[in-house]
C-alpha positions in Angstrom: -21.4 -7.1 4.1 -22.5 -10.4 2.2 -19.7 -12.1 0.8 -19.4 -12.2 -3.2 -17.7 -14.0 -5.8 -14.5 -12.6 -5.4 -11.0 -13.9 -4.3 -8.7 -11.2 -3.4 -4.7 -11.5 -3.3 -1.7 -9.1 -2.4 1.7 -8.9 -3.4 3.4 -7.6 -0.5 6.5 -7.5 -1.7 6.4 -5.8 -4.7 8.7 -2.7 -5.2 10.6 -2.7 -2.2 13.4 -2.1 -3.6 11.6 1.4 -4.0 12.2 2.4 -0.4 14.5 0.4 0.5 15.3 2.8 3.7 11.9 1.6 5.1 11.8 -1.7 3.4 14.9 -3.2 4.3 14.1 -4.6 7.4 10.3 -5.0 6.5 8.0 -5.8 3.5 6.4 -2.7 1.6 2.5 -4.0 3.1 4.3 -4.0 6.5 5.5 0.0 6.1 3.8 2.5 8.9 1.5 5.0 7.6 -0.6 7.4 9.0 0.3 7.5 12.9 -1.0 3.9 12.9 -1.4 2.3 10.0 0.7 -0.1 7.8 0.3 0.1 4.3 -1.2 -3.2 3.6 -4.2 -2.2 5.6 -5.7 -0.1 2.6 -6.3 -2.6 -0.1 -7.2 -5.3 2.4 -9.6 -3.2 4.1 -11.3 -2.0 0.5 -11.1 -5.9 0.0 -13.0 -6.7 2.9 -15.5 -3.8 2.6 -16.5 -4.9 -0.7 -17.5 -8.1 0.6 -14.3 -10.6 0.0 -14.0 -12.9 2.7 -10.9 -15.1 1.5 -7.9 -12.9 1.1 -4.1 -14.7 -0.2 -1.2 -12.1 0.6 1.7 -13.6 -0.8 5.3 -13.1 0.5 8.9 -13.1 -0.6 11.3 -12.2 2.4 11.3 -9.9 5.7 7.5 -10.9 6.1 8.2 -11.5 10.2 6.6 -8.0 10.8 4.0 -8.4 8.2 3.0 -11.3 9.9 3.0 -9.8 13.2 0.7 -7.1 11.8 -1.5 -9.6 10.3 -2.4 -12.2 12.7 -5.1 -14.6 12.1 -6.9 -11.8 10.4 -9.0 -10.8 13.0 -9.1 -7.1 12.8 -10.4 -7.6 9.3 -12.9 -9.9 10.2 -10.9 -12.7 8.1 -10.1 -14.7 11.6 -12.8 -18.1 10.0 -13.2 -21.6 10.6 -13.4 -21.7 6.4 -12.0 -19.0 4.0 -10.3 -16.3 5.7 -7.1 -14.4 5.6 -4.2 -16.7 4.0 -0.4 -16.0 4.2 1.5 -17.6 0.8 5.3 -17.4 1.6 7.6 -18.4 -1.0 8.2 -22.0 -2.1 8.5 -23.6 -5.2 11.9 -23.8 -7.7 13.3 -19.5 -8.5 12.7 -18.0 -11.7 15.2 -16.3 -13.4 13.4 -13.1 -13.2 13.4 -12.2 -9.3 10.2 -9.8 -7.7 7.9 -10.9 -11.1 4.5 -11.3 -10.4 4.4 -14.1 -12.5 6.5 -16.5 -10.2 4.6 -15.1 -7.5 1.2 -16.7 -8.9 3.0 -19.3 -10.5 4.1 -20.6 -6.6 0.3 -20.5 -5.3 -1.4 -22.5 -8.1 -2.3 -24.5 -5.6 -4.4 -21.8 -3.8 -5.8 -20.5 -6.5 -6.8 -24.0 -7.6 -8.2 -24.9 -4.3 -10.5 -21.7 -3.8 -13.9 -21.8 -5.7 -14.6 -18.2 -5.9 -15.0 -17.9 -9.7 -13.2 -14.2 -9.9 -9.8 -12.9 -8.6 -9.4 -9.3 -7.4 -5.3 -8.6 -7.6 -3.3 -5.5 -5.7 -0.5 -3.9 -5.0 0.0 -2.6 -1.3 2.0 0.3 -3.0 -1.2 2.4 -3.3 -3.1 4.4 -0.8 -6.9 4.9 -1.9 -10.1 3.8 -0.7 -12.1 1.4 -3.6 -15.1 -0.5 -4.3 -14.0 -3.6 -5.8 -18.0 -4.6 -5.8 -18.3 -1.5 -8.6 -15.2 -2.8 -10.3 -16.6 -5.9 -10.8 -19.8 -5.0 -11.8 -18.1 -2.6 -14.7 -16.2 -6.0 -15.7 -19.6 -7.9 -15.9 -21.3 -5.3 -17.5 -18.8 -4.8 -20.2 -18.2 -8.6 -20.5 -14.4 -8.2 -20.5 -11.8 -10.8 -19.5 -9.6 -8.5 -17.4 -10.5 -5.3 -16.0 -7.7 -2.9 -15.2 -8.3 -0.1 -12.8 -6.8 3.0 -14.3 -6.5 7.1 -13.0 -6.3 10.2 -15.7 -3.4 12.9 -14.3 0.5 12.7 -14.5 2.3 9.4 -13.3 3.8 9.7 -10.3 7.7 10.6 -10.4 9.8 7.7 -9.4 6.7 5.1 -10.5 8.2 1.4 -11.7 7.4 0.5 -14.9 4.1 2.8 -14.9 1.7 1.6 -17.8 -0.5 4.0 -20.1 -4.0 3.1 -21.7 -5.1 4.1 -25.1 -9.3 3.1 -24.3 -12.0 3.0 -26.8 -15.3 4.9 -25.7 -16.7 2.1 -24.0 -13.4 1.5 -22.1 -11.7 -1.2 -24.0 -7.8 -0.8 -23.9 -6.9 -0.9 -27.1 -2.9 -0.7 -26.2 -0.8 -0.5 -23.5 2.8 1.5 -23.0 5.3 0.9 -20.2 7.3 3.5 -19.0 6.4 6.1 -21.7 8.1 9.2 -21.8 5.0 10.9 -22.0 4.9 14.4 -19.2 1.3 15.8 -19.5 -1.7 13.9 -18.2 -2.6 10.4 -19.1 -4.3 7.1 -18.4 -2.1 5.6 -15.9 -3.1 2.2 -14.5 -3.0 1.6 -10.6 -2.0 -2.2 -10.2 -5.5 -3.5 -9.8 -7.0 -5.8 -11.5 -10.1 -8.5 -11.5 -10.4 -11.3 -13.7 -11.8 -15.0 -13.6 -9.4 -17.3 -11.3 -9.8 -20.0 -14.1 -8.2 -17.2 -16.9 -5.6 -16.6 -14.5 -4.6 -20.2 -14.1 -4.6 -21.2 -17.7 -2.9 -17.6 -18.8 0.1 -17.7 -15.8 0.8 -21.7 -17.1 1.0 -20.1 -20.2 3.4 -17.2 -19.5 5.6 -20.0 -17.1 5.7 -22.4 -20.0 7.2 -19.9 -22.4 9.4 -18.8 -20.1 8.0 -15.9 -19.8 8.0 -13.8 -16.3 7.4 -10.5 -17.0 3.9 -9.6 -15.6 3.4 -6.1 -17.8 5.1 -7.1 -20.4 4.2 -10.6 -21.1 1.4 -10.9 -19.2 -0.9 -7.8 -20.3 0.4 -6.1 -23.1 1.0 -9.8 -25.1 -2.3 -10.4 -24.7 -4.4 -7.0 -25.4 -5.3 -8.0 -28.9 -6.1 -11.7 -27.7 -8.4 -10.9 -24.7 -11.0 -8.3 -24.1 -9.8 -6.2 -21.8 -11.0 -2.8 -20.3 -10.1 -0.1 -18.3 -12.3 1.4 -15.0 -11.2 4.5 -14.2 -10.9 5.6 -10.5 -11.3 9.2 -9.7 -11.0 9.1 -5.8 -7.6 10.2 -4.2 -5.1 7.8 -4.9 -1.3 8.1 -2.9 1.3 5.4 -4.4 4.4 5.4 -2.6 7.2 5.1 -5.2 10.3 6.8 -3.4 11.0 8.0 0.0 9.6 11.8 -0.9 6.4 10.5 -2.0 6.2 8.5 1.2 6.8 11.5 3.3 4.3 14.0 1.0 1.4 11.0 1.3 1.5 11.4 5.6 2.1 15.2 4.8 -1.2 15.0 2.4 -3.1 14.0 5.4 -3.6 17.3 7.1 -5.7 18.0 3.8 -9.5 17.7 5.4 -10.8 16.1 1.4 -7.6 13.9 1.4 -8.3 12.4 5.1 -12.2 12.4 4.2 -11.6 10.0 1.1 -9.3 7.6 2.3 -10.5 6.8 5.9 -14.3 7.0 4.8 -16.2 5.9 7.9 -18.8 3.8 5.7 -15.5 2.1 4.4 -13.4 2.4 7.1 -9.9 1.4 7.2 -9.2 -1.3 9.7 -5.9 -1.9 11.3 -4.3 -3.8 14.3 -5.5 -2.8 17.4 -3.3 -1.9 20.0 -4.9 -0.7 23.5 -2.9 2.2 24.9 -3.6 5.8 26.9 -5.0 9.2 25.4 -2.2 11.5 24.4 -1.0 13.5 27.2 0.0 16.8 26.5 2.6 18.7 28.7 1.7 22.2 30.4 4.3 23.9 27.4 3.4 22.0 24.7 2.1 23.4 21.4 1.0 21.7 18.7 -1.1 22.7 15.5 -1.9 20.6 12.1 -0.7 17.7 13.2 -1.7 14.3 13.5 -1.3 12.7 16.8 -1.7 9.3 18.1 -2.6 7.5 20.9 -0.2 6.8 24.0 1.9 10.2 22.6 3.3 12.3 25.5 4.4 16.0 24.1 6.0 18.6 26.2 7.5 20.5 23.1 6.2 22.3 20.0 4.8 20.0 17.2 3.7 21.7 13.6 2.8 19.6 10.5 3.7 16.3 11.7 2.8 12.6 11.8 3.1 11.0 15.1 2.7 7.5 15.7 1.8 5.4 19.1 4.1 6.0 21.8 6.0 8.7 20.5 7.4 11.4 23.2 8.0 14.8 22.8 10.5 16.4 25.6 10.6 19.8 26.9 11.9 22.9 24.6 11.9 20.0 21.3 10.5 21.7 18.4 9.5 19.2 15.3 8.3 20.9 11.9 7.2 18.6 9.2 8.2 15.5 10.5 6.9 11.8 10.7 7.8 10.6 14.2 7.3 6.6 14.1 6.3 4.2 17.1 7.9 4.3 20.3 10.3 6.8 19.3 11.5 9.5 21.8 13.0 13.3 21.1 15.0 14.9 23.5 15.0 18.5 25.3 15.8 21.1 22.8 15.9 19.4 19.9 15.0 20.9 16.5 14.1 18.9 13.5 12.6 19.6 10.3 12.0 17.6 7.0 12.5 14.1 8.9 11.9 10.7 8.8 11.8 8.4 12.0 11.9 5.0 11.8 10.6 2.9 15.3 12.2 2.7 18.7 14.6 5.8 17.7 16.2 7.9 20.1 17.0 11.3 19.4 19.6 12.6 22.6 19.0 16.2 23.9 20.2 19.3 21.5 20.1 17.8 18.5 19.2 19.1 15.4 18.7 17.8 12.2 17.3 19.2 8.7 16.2 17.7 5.2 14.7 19.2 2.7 10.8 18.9 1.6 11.9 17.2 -1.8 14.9 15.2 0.6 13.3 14.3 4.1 16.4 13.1 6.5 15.9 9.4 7.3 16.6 7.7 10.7 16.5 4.1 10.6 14.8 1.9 12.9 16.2 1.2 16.6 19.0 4.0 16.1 20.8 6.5 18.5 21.1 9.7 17.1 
C-alpha cells in the first residue's frame, strides 16, 4: 500500500502490571495470542496495512523477547534502508510517575523530532481489533480536529485501567472526558488510539514535562478538552483488550466464534506475525479433537475440545484438554486431564495429572515449569 503521512508508535509496556502472570518475564506486545501470535502483532499489522511505513515501539523493561519477535521488521515489511521499524528503549533521567505515557514520549523527542511525517498515529498493544488508521485519519481531516480519539459504544471492560468515557457533540466533538467512572450500562469508552500532528505532540508533551505533569489521561487529554478541538471516531468492529488474566483467556476462547475470527484476521488486512517454518500437525490414530484451534508442528494423540494450541505443542495418549490455551513447545502427558487452564511456554505437564480452574479463574502454569 502507498505510504501516507503517518508516523505510528507503540507503547509496549503499558499495563503489564495487568497480567503480570504473563508479563513478568515478557512485555504486554511480546504476550502469545492466538496459537501464534503475540499481541503486538495487531496494531502493528493495522499500522502497516494502512499504509505507515515508519513504526517507533517504545520499551521500558523485559523487551529481550519483544525484540526477538520483532527483528529488523521484516515480516511487516518495515525491514528499510530509510524509515522502517524502530525500537526506543528507555533512556533519559526517571519521572516521578513510573509506566506514564508522558515520560515515554518525553524520552523519544528526539525521534519524533527527526521523522518528517506531519501526523502521529499512537497505540496500545493491549487491544485486539483489526483498524483502518487511513479512515481515522481521514475523519480527523475532515472534521479539522487537533486530536482524534478512537472510541467504542458498549460496557467497559471489567478490570480496564483508568477506562475514559466521552460525552460527543453530533458531529463528534468530545465535549468532556471521565476516568474511571462508575457508570455500569453502556457508554462511550475510548480504545487507546489516537492520531494527531507530530508537531502538537511535541509542543503539548514539553508542556505537560515542564509543569510537572505526567499523567497522560489526566493531564494530557482531559486538561486540554476545552483548549483543543478534539473528536471522537467511533469503531464498531470487534475489539478484545486484554485487562486481566480472564479476559486474556475469554479473547483466545472468542476465537472459535466464525464473526470474531472473520474480523480480526481479515485476509485483505491480514495480520502478520513472525514466521517460523515447521511440520503440519500430526494427529495420532486416537486422537479427537473438535472446536479447536491448532497450530502448526502440534503432535496430538489425546482428546482436545475448545482449546488454543500453539506451535510445537504435544498432546500424549489418553490426555484430555477442555478449554485450555496450550502455549509453544509445551508437552501433556498420558492421561492427563485439564480444564480451565493456562500454559505458559516450554511447560511440562508429567503423566496423570490433573488440574482444574474455573471459566471466570483459568489455572495458570508459568513459563518453563514442571508440573
Amino acid at each position: 500500500m502507498r505510504a501516507n503521512n503517518m508516523l505510528g508508535v507503540l507503547f509496549s509496556n503499558v499495563h503489564d502490571e495487568n497480567i503480570r502472570e504473563l508479563t513478568e518475564k515478557r512485555a504486554m506486545g511480546s504476550v502469545p495470542f492466538g496459537g501464534r501470535y503475540r499481541l503486538i502483532d495487531f496494531p502493528l499489522s493495522n499500522m502497516v496495512n494502512s499504509g505507515i511505513n515508519k513504526v517507533g515501539v517504545i520499551t521500558k523493561n523485559n523487551y529481550q523477547s519483544l525484540m526477538d519477535h520483532l527483528g529488523s521488521g521484516k515480516a511487516w515489511d518495515l525491514s528499510r534502508k530509510r524509515e522502517g521499524l524502530f525500537i526506543l528503549p528507555p533512556f533519559g533521567d526517571a519521572s516521578a510517575i513510573p509506566n506514564s505515557r508522558v515520560e515515554y514520549l518525553a524520552s523519544i523527542t528526539r525521534f519524533l523530532h527527526n521523522s518528517r511525517e506531519e501526523y502521529v498515529a499512537l497505540s496500545d498493544c493491549d487491544m485486539l481489533c483489526n483498524i483502518d488508521y487511513s479512515d481515522v485519519l481521514a475523519f480527523h481531516l475532515r472534521q479539522e480536529a487537533d486530536i482524534t480519539l478512537v472510541y467504542r459504544f458498549g460496557k467497559i471492560p471489567v478490570g480496564s485501567s483508568d477506562p475514559m468515557v466521552y460525552t460527543l457533540a453530533p458531529d463528534g466533538r468530545i465535549l468532556d472526558m471521565l476516568i474511571s467512572p462508575a457508570i455500569d450500562g453502556e457508554c462511550n469508552h475510548g480504545i487507546s488510539i489516537l492520531i494527531m500532528k507530530r508537531e502538537l505532540l511535541i509542543s503539548m508533551i514539553s508542556d505537560c514535562v515542564s509543569r510537572n505533569m505526567f499523567n497522560f489521561k489526566r493531564d494530557f487529554l482531559q486538561r486540554n478538552v476545552k483548549n483543543y478541538r478534539i473528536y471522537g471516531y467511533e469503531f464498531e468492529g470487534t475489539v478484545q483488550t486484554i485487562c486481566s488474566m480472564n479476559s486474556y483467556f475469554e479473547a483466545n476462547m472468542t476465537l472459535m466464534q466464525p464473526k470474531v475470527r472473520a474480523e480480526l484476521f481479515n485476509p485483505n488486512r491480514p495480520i502478520y506475525t513472525k514466521v517460523r517454518d515447521d511440520m503440519p500437525a500430526r494427529y495420532g490414530l486416537g486422537a479427537n479433537v473438535a472446536n479447536s484451534i491448532i497450530a502448526d508442528g502440534c503432535v496430538i494423540e489425546g482428546t482436545v475440545e475448545n482449546c488454543v494450541l500453539f506451535r510445537g505443542v504435544r498432546v500424549e495418549k489418553g490426555a484430555r484438554l477442555e478449554n485450555c490455551v496450550i502455549m509453544q513447545d509445551s508437552v501433556i502427558g498420558q492421561n492427563c486431564r485439564m480444564n480451565y487452564v493456562v500454559v505458559d511456554k516450554d511447560v511440562e505437564i508429567k503423566e496423570e495429572r490433573s488440574l482444574m480452574g474455573f471459566q471466570s479463574y483459568p489455572v495458570y502454569i508459568s513459563k518453563g515449569a514442571i508440573v
